[in-house]
C-alpha positions in Angstrom: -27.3 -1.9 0.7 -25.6 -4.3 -1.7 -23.6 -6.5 0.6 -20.9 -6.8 -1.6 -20.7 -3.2 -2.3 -18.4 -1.6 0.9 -19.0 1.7 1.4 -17.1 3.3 4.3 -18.9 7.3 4.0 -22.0 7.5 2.5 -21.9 9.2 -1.0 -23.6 9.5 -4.2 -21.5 9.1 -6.7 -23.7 11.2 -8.9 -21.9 13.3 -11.4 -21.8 16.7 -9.8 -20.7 20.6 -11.3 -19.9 22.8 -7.8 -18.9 26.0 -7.5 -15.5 25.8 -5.6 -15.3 29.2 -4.1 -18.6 29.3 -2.8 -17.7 27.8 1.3 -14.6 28.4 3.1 -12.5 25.2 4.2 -15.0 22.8 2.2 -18.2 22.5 0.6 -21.1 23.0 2.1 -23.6 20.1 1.3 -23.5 17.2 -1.7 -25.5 14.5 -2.0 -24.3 12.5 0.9 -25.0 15.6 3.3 -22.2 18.2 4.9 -19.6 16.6 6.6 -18.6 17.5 10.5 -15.8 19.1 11.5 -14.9 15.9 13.1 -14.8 14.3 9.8 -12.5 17.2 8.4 -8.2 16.9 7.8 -6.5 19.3 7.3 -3.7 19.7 3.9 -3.9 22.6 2.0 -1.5 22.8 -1.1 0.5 26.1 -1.0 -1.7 27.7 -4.4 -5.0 26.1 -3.2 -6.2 29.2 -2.4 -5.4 31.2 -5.1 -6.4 27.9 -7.5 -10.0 28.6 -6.0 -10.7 32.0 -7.1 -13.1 32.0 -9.6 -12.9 27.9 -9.8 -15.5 25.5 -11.1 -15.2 22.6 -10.2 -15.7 20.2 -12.9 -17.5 16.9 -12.4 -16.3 13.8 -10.9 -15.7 10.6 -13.6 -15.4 7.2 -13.0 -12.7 4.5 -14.6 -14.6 1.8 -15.5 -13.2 -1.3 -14.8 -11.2 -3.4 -17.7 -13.5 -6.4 -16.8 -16.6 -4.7 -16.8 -20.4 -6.0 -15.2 -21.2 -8.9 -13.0 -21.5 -9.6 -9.5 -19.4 -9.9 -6.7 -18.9 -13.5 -5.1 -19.3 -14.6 -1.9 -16.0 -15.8 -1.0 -14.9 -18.2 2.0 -11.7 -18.4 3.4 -8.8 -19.5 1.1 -6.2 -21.8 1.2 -2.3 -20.9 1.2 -0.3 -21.5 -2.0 1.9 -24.7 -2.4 5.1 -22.1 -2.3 5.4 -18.7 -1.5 4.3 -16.0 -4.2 5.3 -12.2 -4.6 2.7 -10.5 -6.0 4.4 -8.7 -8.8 2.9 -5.2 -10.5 3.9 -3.5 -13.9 2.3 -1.2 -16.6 0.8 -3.3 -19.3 2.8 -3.9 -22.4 -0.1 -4.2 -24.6 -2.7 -0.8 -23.5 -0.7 2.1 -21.7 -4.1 2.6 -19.6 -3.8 -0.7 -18.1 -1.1 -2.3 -15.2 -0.4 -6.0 -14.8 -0.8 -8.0 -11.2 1.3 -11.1 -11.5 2.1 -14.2 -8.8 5.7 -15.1 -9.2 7.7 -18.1 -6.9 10.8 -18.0 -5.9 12.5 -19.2 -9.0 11.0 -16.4 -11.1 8.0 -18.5 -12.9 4.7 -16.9 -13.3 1.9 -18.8 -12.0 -0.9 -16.6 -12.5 -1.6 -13.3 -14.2 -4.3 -10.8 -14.5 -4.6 -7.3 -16.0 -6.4 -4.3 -14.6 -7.6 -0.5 -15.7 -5.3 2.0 -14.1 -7.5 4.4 -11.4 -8.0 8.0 -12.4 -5.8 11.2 -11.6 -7.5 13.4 -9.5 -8.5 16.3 -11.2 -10.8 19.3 -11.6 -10.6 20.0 -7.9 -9.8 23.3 -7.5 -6.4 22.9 -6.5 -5.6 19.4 -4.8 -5.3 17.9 -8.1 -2.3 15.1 -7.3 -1.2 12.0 -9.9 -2.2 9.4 -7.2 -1.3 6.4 -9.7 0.8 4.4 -8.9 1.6 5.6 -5.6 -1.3 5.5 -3.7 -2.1 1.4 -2.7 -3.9 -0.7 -4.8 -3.3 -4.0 -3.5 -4.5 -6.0 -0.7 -3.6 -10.3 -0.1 -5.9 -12.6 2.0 -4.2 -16.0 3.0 -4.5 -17.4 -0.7 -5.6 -14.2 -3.1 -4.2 -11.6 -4.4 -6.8 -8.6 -4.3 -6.6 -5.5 -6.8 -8.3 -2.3 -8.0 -9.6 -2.3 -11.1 -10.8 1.2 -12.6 -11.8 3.3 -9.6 -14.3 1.1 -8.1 -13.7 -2.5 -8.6 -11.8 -4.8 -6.3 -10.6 -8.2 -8.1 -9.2 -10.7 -6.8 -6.4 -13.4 -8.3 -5.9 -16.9 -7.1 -2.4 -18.9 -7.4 -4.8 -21.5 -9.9 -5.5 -18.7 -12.1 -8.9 -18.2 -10.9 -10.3 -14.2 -10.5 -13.4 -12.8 -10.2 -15.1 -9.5 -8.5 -15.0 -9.3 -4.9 -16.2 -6.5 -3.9 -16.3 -2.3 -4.8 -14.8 0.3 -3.5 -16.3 4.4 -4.0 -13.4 5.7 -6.0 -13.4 8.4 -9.0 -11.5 11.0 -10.3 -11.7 13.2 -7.4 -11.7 10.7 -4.7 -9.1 7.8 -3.9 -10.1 4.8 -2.4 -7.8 2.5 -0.6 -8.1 -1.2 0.8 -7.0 -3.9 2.7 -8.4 -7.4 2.9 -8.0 -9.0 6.0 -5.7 -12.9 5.6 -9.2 -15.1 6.3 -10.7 -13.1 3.7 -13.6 -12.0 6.1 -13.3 -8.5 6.4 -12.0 -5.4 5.0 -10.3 -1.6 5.6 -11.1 0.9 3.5 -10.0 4.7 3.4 -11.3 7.1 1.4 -9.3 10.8 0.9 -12.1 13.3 -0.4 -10.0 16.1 -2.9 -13.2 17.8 -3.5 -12.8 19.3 0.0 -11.0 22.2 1.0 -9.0 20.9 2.9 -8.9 17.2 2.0 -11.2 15.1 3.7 -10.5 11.5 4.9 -12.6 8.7 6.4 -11.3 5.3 7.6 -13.7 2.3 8.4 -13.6 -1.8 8.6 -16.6 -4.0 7.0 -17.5 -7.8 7.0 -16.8 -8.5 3.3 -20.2 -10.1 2.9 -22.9 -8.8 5.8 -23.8 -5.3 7.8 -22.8 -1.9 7.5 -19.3 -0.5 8.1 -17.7 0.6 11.0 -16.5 3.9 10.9 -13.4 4.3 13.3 -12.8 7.9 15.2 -10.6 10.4 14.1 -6.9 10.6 14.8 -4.2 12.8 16.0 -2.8 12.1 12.4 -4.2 13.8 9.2 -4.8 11.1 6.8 -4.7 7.5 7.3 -5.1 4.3 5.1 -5.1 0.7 5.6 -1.3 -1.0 5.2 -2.1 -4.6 6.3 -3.5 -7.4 9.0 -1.4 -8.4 12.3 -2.6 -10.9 14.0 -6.5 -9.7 13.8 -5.3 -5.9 14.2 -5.4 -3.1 11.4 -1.9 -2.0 10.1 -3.0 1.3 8.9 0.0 4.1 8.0 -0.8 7.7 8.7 0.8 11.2 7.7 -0.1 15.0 7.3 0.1 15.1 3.5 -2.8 13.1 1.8 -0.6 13.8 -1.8 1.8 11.0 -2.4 5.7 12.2 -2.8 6.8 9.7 -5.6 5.5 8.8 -8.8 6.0 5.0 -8.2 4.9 2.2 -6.3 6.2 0.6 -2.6 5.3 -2.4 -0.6 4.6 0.7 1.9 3.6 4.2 0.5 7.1 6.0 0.9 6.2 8.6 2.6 5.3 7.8 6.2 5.3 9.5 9.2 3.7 6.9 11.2 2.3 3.7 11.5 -0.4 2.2 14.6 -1.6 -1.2 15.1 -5.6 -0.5 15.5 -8.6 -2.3 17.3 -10.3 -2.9 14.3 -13.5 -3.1 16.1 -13.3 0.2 18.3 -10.3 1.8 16.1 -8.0 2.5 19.2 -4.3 2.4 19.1 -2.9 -0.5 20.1 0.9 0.1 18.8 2.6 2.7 17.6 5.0 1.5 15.2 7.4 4.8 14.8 7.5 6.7 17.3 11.4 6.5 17.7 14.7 7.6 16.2 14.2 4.0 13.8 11.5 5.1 11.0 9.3 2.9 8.9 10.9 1.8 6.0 8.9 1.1 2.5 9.8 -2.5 2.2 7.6 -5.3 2.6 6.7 -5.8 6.6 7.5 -9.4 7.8 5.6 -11.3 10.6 7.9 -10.3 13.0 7.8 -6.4 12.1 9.2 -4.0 9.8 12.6 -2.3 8.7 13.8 0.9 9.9 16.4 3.8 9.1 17.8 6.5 11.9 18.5 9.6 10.1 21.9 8.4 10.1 21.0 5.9 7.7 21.6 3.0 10.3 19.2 0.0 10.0 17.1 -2.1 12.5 13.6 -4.0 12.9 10.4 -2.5 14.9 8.9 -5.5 16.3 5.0 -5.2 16.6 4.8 -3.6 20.3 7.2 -0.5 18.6 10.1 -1.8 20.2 13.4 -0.6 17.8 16.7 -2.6 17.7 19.2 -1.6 15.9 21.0 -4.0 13.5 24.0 -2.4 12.2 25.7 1.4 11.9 29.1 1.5 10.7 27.5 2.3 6.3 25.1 4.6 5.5 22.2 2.0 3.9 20.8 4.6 1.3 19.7 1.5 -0.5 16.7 0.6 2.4 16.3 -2.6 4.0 13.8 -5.1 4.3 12.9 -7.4 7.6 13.1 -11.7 7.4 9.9 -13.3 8.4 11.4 -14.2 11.8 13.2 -11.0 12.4 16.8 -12.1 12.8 18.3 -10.5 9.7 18.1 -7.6 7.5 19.0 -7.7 4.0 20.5 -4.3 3.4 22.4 -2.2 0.8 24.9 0.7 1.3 27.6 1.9 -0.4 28.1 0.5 -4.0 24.7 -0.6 -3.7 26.2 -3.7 -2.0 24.0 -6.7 -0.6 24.6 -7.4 3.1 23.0 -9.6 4.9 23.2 -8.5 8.5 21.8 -11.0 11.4 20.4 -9.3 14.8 22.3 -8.5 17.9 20.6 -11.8 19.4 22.0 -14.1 16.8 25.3 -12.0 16.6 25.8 -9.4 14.5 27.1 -10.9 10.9 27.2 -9.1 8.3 27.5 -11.2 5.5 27.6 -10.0 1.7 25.8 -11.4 -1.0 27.3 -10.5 -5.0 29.0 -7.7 -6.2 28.5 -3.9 -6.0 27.0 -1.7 -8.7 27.5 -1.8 -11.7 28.5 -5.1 -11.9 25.5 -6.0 -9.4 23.9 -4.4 -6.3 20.8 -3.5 -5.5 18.0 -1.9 -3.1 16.4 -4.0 -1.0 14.2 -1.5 0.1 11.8 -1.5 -2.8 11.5 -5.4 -2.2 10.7 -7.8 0.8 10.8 -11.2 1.8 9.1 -14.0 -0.2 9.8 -16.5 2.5 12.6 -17.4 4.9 15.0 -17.5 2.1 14.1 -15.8 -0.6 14.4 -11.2 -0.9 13.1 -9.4 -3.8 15.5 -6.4 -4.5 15.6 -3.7 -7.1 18.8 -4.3 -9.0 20.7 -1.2 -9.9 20.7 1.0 -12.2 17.6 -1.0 -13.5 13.9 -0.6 -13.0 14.2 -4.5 -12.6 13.6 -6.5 -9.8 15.5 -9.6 -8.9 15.3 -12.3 -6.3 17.8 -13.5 -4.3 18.5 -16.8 -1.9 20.6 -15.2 1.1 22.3 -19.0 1.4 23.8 -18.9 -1.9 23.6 -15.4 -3.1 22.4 -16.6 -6.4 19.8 -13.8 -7.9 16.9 -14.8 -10.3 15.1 -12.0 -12.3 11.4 -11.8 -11.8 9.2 -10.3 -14.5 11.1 -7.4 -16.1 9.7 -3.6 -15.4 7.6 -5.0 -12.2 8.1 -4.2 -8.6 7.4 -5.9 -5.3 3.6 -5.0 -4.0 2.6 -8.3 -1.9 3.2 -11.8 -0.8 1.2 -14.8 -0.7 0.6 -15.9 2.1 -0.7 -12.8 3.1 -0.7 -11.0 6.8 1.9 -9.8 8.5 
């Protein structure tokens, strides 16, 4: 096997024409030989059945990449950036079949910039056909790259200098999404892939060394479908729920809808921490090295360290605009009614809530479609935009990043 090819399941990617009604609950053999029940989720969209009757499938495509051919590079570890970088993604301006990955500092200047081929929509699968882009992650950062999808297969990455080149690929097409994350020494990497050829949706979740050996496929779970959300301190961040079709049409630091998030032995795949297993749910903003935001169903806001521990930070507003989680996990930045910025510090360091600017229209924003560049620094959607901005919770002076783009990533990366 190509060592800089990761393949977490076995499979041709063979252009293949299958009768969709011929097996109940999945089909029966392909290339890569049947699958085990063990290897089987479960989602079946309400019309899949009816969809089947007298279905043909039609045969899988694959989006070629926008940089097409070469090699992928053996990569060593990188080195952090000079400041700290969100990792900023948009649609391209010049080819509407094409997204933009940008680095962008703290003061809203553009260091580096690449452009990619969007993946494909899943389609002629018999009924799970789902528009995964942009939803479903496409991103990944190491300590100093940026890593992206390009077409359905190729993983590029970008460095703060400018520099890009192939790192590795992936086995996406148009009826199978793969997902990826890159571990922060750039040594290994997660991949999950959700199989919509299958009745019901199959799912597989492994971890590779980037440039040796064959992956490691990790057991099933108690939880349908599972991808890879980030690195913790040499565990896998992986996010889980019992849909594999994503509920909104655009993209989150976190997919936004989770049910559930676990800390993993990458190595045996165990559960180390569940991360939502309280009233306090996952939010989709960026998670911080102390943990992540989270919402009651009473729209009051707190952290989740990384044992699963929940404090709450403040009640007393309902914070439909989200929240996101400082680096050290004494303050939330937080929106609630009028779309007002507050800054609100832990119960440890007291309890402040501090506001930042004015409410919408004048100003405001969602800080849950952001996260924290560094100590200092939040990315926020402004609103009633489809801008983000960036804001310095000393001063409460906001900066606007690259219009049309949203949050996906920081450099440094790791959580």
């Amino acid at each position: 096997m190509n060592r800089r090819v990761i393949v977490p399941f076995v499979a041709s990617l063979a252009l293949l024409t299958t009768g969709c009604a011929a097996t109940q609950g999945g089909l029966g053999s392909e290339a890569s030989g049947a699958r085990t029940a063990s290897d089987t989720r479960t989602d079946n969209p309400p019309d899949a059945s009816s969809a089947r009757i007298e279905c043909v499938m039609s045969a899988r495509t694959v989006t070629a990449p926008l940089v097409a051919g070469g090699s992928p590079v053996s990569l060593q570890p990188s080195s952090p950036p000079a400041v700290p970088l969100a990792v900023m993604f948009g649609k391209s301006t010049v080819d509407v079949r094409n997204y933009t990955v940008q680095l962008v500092d703290s003061n809203g200047l553009v260091v580096a910039r690449a452009e990619a081929r969007s993946r494909s929509a899943i389609t002629g699968t018999c009924g799970n056909d789902v528009q995964v882009y942009p939803a479903m992650p496409m991103f990944s950062t190491s300590v100093g790259r940026a890593y992206f999808l390009d077409g359905d297969t190729d993983v590029r990455y970008l460095a703060p200098d400018g520099s890009t080149g192939l790192a590795f690929r992936i086995a996406g097409n148009s009826q199978s999404v793969a997902m990826f994350q890159v571990s922060p020494d750039d040594r290994m990497v997660a991949v999950s892939v959700f199989d919509y050829r299958r009745h019901p949706v199959a799912s597989t979740l492994s971890v590779q060394d980037m440039n040796r050996g064959e992956p490691t496929m990790l057991p099933p779970s108690g939880v349908a479908y599972r991808w890879p959300a980030g690195w913790h301190g040499g565990k896998l961040l992986v996010g889980s729920d019992t849909t594999p079709n994503p509920t909104f049409g655009f993209y989150g630091p976190l997919p936004y809808r989770i049910s559930s998030l676990q800390l993993l032995d990458p190595s045996t795949g165990s559960t180390l921490a569940t991360l939502s297993s309280g009233e306090c749910k996952p939010m989709s903003s960026l998670p911080s090295t102390a943990g992540l935001a989270c919402a009651t169903a009473n729209l009051t806001v707190g952290r989740i360290d990384w044992s699963g521990n929940a404090t709450i930070f403040a009640n007393g507003d309902a914070f439909t605009g989200g929240a996101s989680l400082s680096p050290d996990g004494t303050q939330l930045l937080a929106s609630g009614t009028g779309a007002l910025l507050k800054l609100i510090s832990s119960p440890e360091t007291g309890s402040r809530v501090t506001t930042l600017g004015t409410s919408y229209p004048e100003a405001g924003g969602y800080p849950g479609d952001g996260g924290w560049i560094d100590e200092n620094h939040v990315v926020y959607r402004r609103a009633g935009t489809p801008n983000q901005y960036v804001v310095d919770v000393r001063t409460g002076v906001s900066v606007a990043l690259p219009p049309a783009t949203v949050m996906a990533d920081r450099l440094p990366g790791g959580f």
